[in-house]
C-alpha positions as semicolon CSV with decimal commas, in nm:
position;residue;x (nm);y (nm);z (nm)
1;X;9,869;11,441;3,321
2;X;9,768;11,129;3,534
3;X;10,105;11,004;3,478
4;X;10,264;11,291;3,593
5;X;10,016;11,254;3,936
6;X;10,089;10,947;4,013
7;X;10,458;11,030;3,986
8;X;10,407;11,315;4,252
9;X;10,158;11,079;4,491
10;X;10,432;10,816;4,450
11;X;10,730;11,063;4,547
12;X;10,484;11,171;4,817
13;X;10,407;10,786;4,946
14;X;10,781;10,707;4,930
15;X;10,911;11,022;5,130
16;X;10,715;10,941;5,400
17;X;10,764;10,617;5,397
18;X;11,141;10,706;5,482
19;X;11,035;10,979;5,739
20;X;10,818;10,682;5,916
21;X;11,101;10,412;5,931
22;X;11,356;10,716;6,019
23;X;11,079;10,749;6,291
24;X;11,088;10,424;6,415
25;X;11,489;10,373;6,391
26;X;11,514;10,676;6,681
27;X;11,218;10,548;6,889
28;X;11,428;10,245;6,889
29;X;11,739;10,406;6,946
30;X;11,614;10,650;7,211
31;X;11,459;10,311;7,373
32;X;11,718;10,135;7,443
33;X;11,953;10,461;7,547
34;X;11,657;10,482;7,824
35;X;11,730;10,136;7,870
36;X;12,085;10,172;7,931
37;X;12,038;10,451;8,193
38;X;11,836;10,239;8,413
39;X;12,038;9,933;8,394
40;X;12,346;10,167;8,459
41;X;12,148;10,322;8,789
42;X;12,269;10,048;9,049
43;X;12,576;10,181;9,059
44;X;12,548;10,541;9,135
45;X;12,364;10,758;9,367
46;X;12,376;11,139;9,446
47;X;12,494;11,178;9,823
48;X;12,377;11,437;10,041
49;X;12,685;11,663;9,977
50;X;12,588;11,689;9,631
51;X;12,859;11,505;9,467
52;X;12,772;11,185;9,270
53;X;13,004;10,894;9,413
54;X;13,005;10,545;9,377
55;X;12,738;10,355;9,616
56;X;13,054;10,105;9,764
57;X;13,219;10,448;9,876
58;X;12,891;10,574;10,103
59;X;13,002;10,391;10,402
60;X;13,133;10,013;10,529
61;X;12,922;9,744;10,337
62;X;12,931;9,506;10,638
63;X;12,759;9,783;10,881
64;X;12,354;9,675;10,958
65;X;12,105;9,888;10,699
66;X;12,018;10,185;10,942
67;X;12,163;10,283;11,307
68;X;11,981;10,441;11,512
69;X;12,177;10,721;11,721
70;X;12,019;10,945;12,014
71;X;12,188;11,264;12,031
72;X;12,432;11,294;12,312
73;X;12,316;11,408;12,643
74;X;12,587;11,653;12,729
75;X;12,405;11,858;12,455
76;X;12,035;11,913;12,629
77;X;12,199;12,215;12,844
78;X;12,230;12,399;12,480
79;X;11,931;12,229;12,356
80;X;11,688;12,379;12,615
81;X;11,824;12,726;12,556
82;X;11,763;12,717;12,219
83;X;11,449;12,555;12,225
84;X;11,337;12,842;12,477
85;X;11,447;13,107;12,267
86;X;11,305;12,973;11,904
87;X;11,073;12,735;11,981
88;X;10,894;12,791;12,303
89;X;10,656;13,045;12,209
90;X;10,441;12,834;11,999
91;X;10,496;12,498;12,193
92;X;10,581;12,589;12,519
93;X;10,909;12,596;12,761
94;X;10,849;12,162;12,815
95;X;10,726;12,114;12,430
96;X;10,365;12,026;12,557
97;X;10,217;12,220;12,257
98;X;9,984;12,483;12,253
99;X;9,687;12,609;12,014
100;X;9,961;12,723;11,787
101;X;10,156;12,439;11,748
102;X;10,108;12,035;11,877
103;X;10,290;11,862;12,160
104;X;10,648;11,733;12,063
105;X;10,655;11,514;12,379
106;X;10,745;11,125;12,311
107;X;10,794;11,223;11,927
108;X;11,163;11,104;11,933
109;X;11,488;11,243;11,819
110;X;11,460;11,207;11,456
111;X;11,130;11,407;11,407
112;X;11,288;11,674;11,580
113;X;11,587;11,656;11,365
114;X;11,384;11,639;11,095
115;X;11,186;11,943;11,098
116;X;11,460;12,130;11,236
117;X;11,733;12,033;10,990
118;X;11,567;12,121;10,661
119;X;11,445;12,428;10,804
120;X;11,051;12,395;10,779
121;X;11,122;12,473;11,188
122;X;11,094;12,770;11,301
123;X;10,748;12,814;11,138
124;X;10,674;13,186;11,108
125;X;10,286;13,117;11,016
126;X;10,177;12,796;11,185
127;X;9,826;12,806;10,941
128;X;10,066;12,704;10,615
129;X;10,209;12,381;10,495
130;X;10,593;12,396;10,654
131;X;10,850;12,381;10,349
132;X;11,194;12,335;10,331
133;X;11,370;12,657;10,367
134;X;11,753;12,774;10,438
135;X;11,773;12,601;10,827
136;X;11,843;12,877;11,108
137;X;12,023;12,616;11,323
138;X;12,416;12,414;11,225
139;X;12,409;12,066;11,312
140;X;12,492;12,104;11,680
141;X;12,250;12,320;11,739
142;X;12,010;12,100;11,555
143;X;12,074;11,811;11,763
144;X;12,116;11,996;12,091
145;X;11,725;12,075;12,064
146;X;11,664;11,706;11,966
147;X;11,862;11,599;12,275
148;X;11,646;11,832;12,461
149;X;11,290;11,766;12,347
150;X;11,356;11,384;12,329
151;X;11,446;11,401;12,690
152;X;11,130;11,525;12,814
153;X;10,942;11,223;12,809
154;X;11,081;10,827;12,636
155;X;10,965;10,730;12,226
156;X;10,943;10,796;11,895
157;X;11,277;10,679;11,679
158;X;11,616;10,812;11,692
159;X;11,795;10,923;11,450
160;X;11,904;10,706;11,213
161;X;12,205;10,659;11,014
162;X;12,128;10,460;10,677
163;X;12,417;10,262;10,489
164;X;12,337;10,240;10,127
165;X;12,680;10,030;10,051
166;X;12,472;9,717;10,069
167;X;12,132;9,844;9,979
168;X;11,938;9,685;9,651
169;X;11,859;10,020;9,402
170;X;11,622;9,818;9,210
171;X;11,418;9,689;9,499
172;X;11,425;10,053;9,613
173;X;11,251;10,170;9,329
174;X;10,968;9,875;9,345
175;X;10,920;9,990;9,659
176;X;10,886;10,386;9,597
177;X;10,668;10,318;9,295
178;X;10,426;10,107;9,546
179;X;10,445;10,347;9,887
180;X;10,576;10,698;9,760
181;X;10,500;10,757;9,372
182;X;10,135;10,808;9,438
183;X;10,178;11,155;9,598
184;X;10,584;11,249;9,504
185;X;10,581;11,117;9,158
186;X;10,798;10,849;9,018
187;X;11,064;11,087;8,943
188;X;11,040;11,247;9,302
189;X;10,959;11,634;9,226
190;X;10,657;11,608;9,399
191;X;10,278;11,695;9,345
192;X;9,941;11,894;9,410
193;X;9,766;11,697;9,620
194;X;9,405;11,835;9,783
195;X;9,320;12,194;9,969
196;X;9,661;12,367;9,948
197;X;9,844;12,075;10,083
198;X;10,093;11,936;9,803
199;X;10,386;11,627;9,852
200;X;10,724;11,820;9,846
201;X;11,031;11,722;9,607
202;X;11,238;11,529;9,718
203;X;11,566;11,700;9,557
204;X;11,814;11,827;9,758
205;X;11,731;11,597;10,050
206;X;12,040;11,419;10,236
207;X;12,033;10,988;10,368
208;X;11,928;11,078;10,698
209;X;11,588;11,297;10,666
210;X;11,487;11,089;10,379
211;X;11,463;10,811;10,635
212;X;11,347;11,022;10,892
213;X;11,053;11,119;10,655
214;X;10,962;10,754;10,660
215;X;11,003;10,643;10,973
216;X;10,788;10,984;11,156
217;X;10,542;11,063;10,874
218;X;10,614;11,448;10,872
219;X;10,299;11,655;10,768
220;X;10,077;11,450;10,552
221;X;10,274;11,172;10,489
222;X;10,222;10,862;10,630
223;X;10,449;10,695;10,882
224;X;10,622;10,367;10,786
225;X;10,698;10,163;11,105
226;X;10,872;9,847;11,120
227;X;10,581;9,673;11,067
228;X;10,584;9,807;10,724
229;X;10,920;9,891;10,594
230;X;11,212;9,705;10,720
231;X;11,565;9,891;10,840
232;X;11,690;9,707;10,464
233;X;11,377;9,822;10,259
234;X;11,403;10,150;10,441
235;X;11,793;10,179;10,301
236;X;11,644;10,006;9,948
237;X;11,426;10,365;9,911
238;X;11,662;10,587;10,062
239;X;11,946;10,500;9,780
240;X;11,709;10,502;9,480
241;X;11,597;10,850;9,602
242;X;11,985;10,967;9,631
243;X;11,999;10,818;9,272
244;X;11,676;11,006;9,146
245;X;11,876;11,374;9,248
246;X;12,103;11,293;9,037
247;X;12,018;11,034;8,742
248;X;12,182;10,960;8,471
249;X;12,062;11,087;8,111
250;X;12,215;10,947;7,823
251;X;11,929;10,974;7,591
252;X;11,892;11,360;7,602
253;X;11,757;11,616;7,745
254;X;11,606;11,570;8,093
255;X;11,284;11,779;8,040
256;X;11,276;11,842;8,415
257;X;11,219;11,471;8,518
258;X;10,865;11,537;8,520
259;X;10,765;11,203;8,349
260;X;10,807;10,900;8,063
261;X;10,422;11,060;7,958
262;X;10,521;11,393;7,920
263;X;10,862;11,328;7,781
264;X;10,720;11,071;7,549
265;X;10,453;11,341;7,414
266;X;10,743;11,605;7,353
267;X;10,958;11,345;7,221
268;X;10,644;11,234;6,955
269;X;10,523;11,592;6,904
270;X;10,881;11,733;6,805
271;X;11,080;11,464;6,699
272;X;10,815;11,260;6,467
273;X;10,640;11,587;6,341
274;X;10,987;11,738;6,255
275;X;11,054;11,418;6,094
276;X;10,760;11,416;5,883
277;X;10,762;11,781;5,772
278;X;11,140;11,703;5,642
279;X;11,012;11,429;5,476
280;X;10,762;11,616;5,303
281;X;10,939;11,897;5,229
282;X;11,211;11,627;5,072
283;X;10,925;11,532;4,853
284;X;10,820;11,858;4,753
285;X;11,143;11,956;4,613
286;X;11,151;11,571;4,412
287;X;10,870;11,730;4,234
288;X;11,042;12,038;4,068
């Protein structure tokens, strides 16, 4: 009888045994796949059309990081018209604000275009956090009010036009994990932050708001001057958040992107306890 035990402990011991260095093999494996992803991330990015092209493709290497365009002035005729129609009644026919909404004067071009472009502008209820939403205006029209409210009085940036040919992936994501992660996540789908106000994702965003975000400080966020970002670290972020809309997933699964924790914990809880089970129920049928 304690012969016959020991067998069963032993068959016991050694099945698990295996289902522990079968374990470790595919944490290994699924390692360096990970691995492989990120190394293969600096040459790829997801472009604002939605098509995943090569980063040498985006746009002349040789141009500077980020121009900085002011929409053209023939537009401001339009511009005002539209802004009267959509936009006055909250900040007024000359954009000097009101109790509804704050004064756009001296806010520059690219806030403008900002707001307007991914559609948190026209606000319907000026008490709740603006969110992107299907945009009411095309791109003309979009740029005709910028013309127009930039117009009324000089500052703020214009908008700018990043080139990612040149820009360093790797340094961008240094960067974002240091000035953005806190609030959007390191994966970029953004976060609860405190009393109803939460950091949007930043999926589905093109080159240009993305550095429009940082350079005017919509909503919450803060605003990254010169001073603090340079035109090249500016581009550095913008094309590691193109890349995070699209990234590459060799290993798997994606589980959302929501994060190396919680994708580690599904990865331990299913594939190590599936892993064991098999390796006990191997064991169990040694016995018979």
């Amino acid at each position: 009888m304690k012969a016959a035990l020991r067998g069963v402990k032993s068959s016991r011991a050694k099945a698990l045994g295996v289902s522990v260095f079968v374990s470790g093999v595919v944490g290994c494996a699924g390692l360096f796949a990970f691995g492989g992803g990120v190394a293969s991330a600096q040459s790829h990015y997801q472009s604002s059309s939605g098509k995943e092209v090569k980063s040498v493709t985006f746009t002349q290497p040789d141009r500077p990081p980020i121009v900085y365009q002011k929409p053209s002035s023939s537009l401001i005729p339009q511009g005002r018209t539209l802004f009267i129609e959509n936009c006055s009644t909250c900040h007024g026919i000359d954009a000097v604000g009101s109790s509804r909404a704050p004064n756009l004067q001296g806010l520059g071009a690219a806030t403008i275009d900002f707001w307007v472009y991914t559609g948190r502008m026209p606000l319907a209820d000026p008490t709740v956090q603006a969110i992107q939403k299907p945009r009411k205006f095309n791109r003309q029209q979009t740029l005709a009010i910028a013309a127009y409210v930039s117009s009324l009085a000089p500052g703020g940036p214009a908008i700018p036009s990043v080139n990612v040919a040149g820009a360093n992936i790797s340094q961008g994501e240094s960067l974002f994990s240091t000035n953005c992660a806190a609030c959007h996540t390191i994966t970029g789908v953004g976060d609860a932050l405190a009393n109803n106000v939460y950091a949007p994702s930043l999926y589905g965003v093109g080159a240009t708001q993305i550095a429009e975000a940082i350079r005017t400080g919509p909503g919450n966020m803060p605003r990254f001057g010169n001073g603090t970002l340079s035109n090249a670290q500016v581009a550095d972020v913008v094309k590691y958040v193109l890349y995070l809309q699209k990234p590459q997933d060799p290993g798997g699964i994606s589980l959302g992107h929501v994060g190396p924790v919680t994708e580690g914990f599904v990865g331990i809880l299913i594939g190590l306890g599936g892993l064991m089970l098999f390796g006990y129920w191997i064991g169990g049928r040694a016995q018979r």
